[in-house]
MARVEX-122165 format. One record per atom (N, C-alpha, C, O): residue in three letters; x, y, z. Coordinates in steps of 0.05 Angstrom, whole numbers, plus 5000, padded with zeros to 4 digits. Example, Ala and Ser with C-alpha at 12.3 -4.5 7.8 and 13.67 -1.06 7.14 Angstrom:
BEGIN
ALA526448865156 ALA524649105156 ALA526449345156 ALA528549345169 SER525749555142 SER527349795143 SER525850015157 SER526850235161 
END
This chain:
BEGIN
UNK327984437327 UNK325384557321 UNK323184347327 UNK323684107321 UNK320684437338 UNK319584227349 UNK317484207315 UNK316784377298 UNK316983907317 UNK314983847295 UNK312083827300 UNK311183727321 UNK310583947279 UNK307483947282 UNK306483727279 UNK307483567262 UNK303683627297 UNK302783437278 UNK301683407255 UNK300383587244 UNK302083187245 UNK300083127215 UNK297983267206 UNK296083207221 UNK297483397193 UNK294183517179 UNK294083277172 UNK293283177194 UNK294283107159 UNK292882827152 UNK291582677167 UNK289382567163 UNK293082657188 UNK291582477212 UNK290582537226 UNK291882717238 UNK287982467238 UNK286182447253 UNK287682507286 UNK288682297294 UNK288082717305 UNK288682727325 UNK288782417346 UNK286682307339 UNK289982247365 UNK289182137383 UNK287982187410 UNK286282087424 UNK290182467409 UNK289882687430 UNK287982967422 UNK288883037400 UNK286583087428 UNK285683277421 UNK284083507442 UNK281683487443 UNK284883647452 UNK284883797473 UNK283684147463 UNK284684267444 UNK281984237477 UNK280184497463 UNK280584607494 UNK279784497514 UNK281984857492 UNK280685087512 UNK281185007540 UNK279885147556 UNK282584847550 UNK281784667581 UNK282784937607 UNK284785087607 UNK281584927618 UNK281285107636 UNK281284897661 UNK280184677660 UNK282884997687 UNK281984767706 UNK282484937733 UNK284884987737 UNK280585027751 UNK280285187769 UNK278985007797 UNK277084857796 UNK280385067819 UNK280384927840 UNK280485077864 UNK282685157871 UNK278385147880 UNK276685307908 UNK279985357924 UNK281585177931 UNK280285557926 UNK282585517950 UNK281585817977 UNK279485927972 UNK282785877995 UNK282086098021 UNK282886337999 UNK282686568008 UNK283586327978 UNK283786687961 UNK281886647947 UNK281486827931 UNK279886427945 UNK278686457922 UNK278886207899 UNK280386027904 UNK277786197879 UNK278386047862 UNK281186057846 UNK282186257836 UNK282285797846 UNK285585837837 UNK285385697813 UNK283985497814 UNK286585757789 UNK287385697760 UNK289785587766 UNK291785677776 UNK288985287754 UNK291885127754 UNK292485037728 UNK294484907723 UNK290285117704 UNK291085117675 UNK288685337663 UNK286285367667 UNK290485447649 UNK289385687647 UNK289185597603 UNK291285577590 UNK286085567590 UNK286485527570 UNK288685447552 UNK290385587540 UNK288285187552 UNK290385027546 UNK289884847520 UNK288484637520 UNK290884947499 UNK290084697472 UNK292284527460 UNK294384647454 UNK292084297457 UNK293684077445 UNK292983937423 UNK290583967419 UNK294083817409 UNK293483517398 UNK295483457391 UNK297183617381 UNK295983137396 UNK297882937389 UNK296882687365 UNK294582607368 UNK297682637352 UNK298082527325 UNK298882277341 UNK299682257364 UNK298282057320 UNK297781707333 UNK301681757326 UNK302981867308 UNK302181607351 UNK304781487335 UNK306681767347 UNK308981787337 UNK306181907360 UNK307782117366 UNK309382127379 UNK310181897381 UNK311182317398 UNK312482297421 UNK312382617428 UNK313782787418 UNK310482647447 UNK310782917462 UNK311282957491 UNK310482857512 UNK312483107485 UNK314583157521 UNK313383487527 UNK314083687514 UNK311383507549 UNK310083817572 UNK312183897592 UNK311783857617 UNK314183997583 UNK316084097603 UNK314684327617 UNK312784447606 UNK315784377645 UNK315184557665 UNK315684527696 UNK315484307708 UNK315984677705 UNK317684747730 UNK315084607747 UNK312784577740 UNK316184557769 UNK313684437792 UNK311284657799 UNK311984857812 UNK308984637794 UNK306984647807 UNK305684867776 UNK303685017778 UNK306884837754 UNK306484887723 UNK303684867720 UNK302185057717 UNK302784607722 UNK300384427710 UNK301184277701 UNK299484227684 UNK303684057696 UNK302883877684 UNK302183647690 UNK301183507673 UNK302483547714 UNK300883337721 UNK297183347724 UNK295683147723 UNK296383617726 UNK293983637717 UNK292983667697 UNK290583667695 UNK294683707676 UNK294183647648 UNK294183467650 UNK291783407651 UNK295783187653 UNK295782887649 UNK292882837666 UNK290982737654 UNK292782867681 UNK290582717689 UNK288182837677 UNK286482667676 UNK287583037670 UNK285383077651 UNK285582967617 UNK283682887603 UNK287482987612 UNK287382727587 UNK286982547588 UNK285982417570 UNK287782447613 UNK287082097616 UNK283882107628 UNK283381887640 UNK281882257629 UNK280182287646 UNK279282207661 UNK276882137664 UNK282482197686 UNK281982217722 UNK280582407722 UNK278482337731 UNK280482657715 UNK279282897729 UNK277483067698 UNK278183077675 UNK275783137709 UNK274583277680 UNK275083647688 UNK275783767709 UNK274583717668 UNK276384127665 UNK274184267669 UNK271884187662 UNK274684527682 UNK272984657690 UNK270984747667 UNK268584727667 UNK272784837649 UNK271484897618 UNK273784757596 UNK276084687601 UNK272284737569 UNK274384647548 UNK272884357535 UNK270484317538 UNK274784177522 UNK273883947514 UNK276583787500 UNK278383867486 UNK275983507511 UNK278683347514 UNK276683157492 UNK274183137491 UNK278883037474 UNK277482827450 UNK279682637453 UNK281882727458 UNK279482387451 UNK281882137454 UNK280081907432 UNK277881797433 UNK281981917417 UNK281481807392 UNK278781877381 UNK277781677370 UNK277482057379 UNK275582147366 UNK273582117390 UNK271482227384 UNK273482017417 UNK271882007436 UNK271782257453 UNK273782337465 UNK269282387455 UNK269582697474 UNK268082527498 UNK265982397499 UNK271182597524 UNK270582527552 UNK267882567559 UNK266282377564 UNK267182897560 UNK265382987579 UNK262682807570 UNK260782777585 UNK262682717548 UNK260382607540 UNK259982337552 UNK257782237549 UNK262082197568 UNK262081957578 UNK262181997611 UNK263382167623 UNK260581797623 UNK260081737655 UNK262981717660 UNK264981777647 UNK262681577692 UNK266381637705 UNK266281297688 UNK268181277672 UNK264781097689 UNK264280757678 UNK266380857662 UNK268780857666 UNK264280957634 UNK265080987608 UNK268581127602 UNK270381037587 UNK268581327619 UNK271881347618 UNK273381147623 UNK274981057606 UNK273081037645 UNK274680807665 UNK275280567634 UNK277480467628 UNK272680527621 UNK272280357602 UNK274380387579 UNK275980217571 UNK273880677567 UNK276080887551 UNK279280787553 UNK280780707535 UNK279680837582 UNK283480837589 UNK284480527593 UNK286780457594 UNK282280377594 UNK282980067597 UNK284379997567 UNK286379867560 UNK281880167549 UNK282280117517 UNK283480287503 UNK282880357480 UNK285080357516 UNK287280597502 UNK289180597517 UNK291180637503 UNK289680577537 UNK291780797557 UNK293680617569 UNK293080397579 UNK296380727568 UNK297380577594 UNK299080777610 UNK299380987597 UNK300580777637 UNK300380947644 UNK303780937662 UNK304280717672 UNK305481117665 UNK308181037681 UNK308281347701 UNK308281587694 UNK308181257719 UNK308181477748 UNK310181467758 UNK311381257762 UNK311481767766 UNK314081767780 UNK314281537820 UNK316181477834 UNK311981497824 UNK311381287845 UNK311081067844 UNK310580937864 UNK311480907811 UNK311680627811 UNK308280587806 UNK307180557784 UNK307180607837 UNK304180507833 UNK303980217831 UNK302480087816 UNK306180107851 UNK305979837853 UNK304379727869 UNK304579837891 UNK302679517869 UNK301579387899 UNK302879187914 UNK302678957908 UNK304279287934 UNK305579147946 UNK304878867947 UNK306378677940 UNK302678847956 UNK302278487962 UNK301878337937 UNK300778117935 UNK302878447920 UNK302978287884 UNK305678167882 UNK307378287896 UNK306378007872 UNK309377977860 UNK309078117825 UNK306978157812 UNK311578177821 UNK312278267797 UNK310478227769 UNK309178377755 UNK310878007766 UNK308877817752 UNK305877867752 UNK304377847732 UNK304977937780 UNK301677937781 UNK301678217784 UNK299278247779 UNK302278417787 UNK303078627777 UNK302578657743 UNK300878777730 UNK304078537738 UNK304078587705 UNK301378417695 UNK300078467674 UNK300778217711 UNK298278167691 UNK295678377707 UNK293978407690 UNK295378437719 UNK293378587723 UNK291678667706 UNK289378587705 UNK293078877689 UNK291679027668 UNK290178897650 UNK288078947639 UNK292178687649 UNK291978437625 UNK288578257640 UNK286578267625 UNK288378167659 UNK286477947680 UNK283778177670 UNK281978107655 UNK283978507685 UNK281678587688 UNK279778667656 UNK277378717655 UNK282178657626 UNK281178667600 UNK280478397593 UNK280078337570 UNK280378257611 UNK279877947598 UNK281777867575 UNK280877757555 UNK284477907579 UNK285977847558 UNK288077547556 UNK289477487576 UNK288277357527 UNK288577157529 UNK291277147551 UNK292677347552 UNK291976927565 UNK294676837573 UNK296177037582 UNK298177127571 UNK294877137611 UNK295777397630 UNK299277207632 UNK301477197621 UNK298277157644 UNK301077027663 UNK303976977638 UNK305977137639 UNK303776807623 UNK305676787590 UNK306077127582 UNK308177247575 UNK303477237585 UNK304277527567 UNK305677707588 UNK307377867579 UNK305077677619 UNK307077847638 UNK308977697636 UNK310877857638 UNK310377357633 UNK312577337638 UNK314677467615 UNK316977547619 UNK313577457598 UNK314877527568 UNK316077857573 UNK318377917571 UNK314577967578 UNK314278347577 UNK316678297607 UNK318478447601 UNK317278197627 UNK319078217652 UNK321978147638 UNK324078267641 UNK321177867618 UNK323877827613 UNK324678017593 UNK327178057591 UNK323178157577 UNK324378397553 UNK325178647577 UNK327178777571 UNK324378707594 UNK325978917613 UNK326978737639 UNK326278727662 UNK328778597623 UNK330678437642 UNK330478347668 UNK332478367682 UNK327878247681 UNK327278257698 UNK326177897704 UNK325277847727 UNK326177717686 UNK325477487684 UNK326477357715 UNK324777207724 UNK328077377726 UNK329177207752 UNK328277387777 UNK329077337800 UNK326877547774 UNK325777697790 UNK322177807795 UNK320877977806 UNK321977637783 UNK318677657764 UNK317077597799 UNK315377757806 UNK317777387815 UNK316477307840 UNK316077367861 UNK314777277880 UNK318077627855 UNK319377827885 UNK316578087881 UNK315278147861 UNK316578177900 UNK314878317917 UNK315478587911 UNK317978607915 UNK314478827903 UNK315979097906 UNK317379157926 UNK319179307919 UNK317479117949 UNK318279147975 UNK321678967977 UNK323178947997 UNK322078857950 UNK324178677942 UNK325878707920 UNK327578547912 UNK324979007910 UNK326979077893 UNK327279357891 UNK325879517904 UNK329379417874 UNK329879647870 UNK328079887860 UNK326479837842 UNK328380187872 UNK327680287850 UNK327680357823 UNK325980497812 UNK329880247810 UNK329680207783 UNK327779997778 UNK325880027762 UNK328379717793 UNK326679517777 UNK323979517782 UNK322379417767 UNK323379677814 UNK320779687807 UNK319779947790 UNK317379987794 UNK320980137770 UNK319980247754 UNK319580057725 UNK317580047710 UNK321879907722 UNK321679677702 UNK319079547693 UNK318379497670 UNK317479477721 UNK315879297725 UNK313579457717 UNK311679337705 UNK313479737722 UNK311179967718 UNK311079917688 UNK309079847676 UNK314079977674 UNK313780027651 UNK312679747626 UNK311579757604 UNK313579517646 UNK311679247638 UNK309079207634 UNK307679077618 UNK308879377657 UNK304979337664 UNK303579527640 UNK301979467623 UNK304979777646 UNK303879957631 UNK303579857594 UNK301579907581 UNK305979717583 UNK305079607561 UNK304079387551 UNK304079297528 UNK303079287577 UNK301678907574 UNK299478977561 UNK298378777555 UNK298079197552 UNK295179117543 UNK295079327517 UNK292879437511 UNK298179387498 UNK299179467475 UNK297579687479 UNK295779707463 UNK297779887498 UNK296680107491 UNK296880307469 UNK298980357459 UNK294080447461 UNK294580637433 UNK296180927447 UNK297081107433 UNK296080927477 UNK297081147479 UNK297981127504 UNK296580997519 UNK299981207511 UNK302481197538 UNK303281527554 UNK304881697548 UNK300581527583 UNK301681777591 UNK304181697618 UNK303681527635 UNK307081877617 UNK308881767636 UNK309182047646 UNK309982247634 UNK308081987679 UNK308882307695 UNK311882277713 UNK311982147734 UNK313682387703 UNK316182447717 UNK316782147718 UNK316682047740 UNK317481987696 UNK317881707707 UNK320581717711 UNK321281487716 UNK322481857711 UNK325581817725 UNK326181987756 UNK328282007768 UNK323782107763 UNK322682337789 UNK325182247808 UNK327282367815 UNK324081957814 UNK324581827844 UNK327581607840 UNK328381447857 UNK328981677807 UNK331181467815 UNK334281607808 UNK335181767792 UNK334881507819 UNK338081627805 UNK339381657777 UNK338781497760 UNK341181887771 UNK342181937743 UNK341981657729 UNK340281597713 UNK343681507736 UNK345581247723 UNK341381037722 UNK340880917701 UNK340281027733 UNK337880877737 UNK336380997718 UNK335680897697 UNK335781217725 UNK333681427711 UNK335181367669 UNK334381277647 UNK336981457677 UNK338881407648 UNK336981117622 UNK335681127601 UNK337980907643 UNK337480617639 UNK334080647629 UNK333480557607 UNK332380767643 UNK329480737652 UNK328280897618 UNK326880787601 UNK329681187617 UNK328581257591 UNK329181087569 UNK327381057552 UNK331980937564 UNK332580827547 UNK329980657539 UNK328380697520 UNK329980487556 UNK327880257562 UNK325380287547 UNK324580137529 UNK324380537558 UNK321580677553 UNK321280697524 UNK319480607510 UNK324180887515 UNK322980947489 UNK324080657466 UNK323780667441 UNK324980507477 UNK325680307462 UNK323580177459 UNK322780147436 UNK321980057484 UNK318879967476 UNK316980167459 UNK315080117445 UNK318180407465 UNK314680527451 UNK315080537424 UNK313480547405 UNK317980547426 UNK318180517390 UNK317780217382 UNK316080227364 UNK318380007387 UNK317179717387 UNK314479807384 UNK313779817360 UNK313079877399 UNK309479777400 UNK308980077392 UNK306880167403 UNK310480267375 UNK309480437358 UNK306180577378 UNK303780547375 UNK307580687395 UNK305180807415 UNK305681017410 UNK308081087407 UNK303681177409 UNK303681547416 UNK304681527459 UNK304181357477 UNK305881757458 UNK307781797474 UNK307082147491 UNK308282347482 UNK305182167517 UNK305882387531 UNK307282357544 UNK307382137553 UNK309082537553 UNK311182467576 UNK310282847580 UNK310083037565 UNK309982797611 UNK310782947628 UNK312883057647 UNK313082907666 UNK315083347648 UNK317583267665 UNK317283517666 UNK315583657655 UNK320283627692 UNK321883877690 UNK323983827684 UNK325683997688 UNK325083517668 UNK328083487663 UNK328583487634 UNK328183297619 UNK329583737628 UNK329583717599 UNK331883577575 UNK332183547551 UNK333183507599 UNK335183277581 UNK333283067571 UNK333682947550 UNK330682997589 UNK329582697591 UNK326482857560 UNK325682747540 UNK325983067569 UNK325183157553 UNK325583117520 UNK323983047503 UNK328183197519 UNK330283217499 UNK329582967470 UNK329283027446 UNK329282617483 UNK328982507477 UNK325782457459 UNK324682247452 UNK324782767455 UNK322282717452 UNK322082997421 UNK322383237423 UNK321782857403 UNK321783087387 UNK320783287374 UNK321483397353 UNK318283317395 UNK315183497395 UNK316483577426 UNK317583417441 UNK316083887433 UNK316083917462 UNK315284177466 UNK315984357450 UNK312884247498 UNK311184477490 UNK313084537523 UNK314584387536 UNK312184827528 UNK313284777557 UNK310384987567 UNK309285147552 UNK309884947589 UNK307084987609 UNK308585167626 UNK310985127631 UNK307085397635 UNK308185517649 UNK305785657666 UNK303585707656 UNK306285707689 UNK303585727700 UNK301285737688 UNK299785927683 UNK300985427684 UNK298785267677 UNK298185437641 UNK295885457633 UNK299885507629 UNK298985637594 UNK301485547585 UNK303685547597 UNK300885437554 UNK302585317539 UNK304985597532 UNK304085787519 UNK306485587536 UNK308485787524 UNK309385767506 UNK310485967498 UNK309685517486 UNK310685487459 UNK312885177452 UNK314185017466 UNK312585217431 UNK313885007428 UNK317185027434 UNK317885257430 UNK319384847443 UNK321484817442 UNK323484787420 UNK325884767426 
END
């Protein structure tokens, strides 16, 4: 049975009405059709749904890449629409971290500068010490100098999942992060994930169509052309 959030606590996530409509040759197309959420600090919610659902356009309107046609998105008590593209950009530095079924590595980084990134552009103490530390906790310490173009797709999801928690985010959105690797990899990769997020006690969206990977999540709504269908 899926669990509600807290009446006590203050939403992190908080989502009103989102509507998200996009010009196509029929006309205007609904790719989330009134959609309401909220996630509780400290949570773990898993948006199951079949490909082309909405949920990666849900993720990216929570994280506000993209703002909704109608509706209103709140992240930690902050309402998006009220902030410039700056002021968001500013928002997800100070909240967010993020794991993509593509890695989203830059190739011409090594491992290491990779992971401090996030860390360099918040002005945060001892990039370099704090990415080596976070490589060697996802086993990756002897490999920290190598290039994406130099490792695996598991380890370069490793490395995502490094980056993504170098700057202790209050909130962790992950789209399809086992998409692009194999059972036995993908396996390894959730472990990983939810082992850190329970360490650094992060609220947790995960987006998928795999509901085993789902499974691991003990809030779960499922999206179905683009409308919440209910809890799991």
């Amino acid at each position: 049975m899926a669990q509600e959030p807290s009446q006590k606590t203050r939403p992190i996530v908080r989502a009103e009405n989102l509507t998200k409509q996009v010009p196509s040759p029929e006309g205007e197309l609904t790719i989330l059709d009134d959609v309401s959420l909220e996630v509780a600090a400290g949570e773990a919610l898993a948006v199951v749904g079949a490909s082309g659902s909405g949920k990666s356009t849900l993720l990216g309107l929570l994280a506000g890449l993209d703002l909704p046609s109608s509706g209103r998105i709140a992240l930690d008590g902050t309402d998006l629409q009220r902030l410039d593209e700056d002021g968001r950009a500013a928002l997800r530095a100070r909240l967010l971290g993020f794991v993509f079924q593509t890695f989203q590595l830059l190739p011409s980084l090594s491992a290491q500068e990779n992971v401090m990134l996030p860390l360099e552009l918040t002005n945060a103490a001892n990039p370099r010490e704090r990415a080596a530390a976070l490589l060697e906790r996802v086993g990756l310490h002897k490999r920290r100098l190598h290039r994406p173009n130099q490792l695996s797709g598991g380890e370069q999801q490793r490395v995502a999942i490094a980056r993504a928690f170098a700057t202790n985010p209050a909130l962790l959105l992950a789209d399809e992060p086992t998409g692009n690797l194999d059972q036995r990899t993908g396996a390894q990769i959730v472990e990983l994930l939810f082992d850190l997020n329970h360490e650094n006690g992060t609220t947790l969206i995960l987006v998928t169509h795999d509901t085993d990977l789902a499974s691991h999540c003990p809030r779960r709504l499922e999206l179905a052309e683009g409308r919440i269908q209910g809890a799991l």
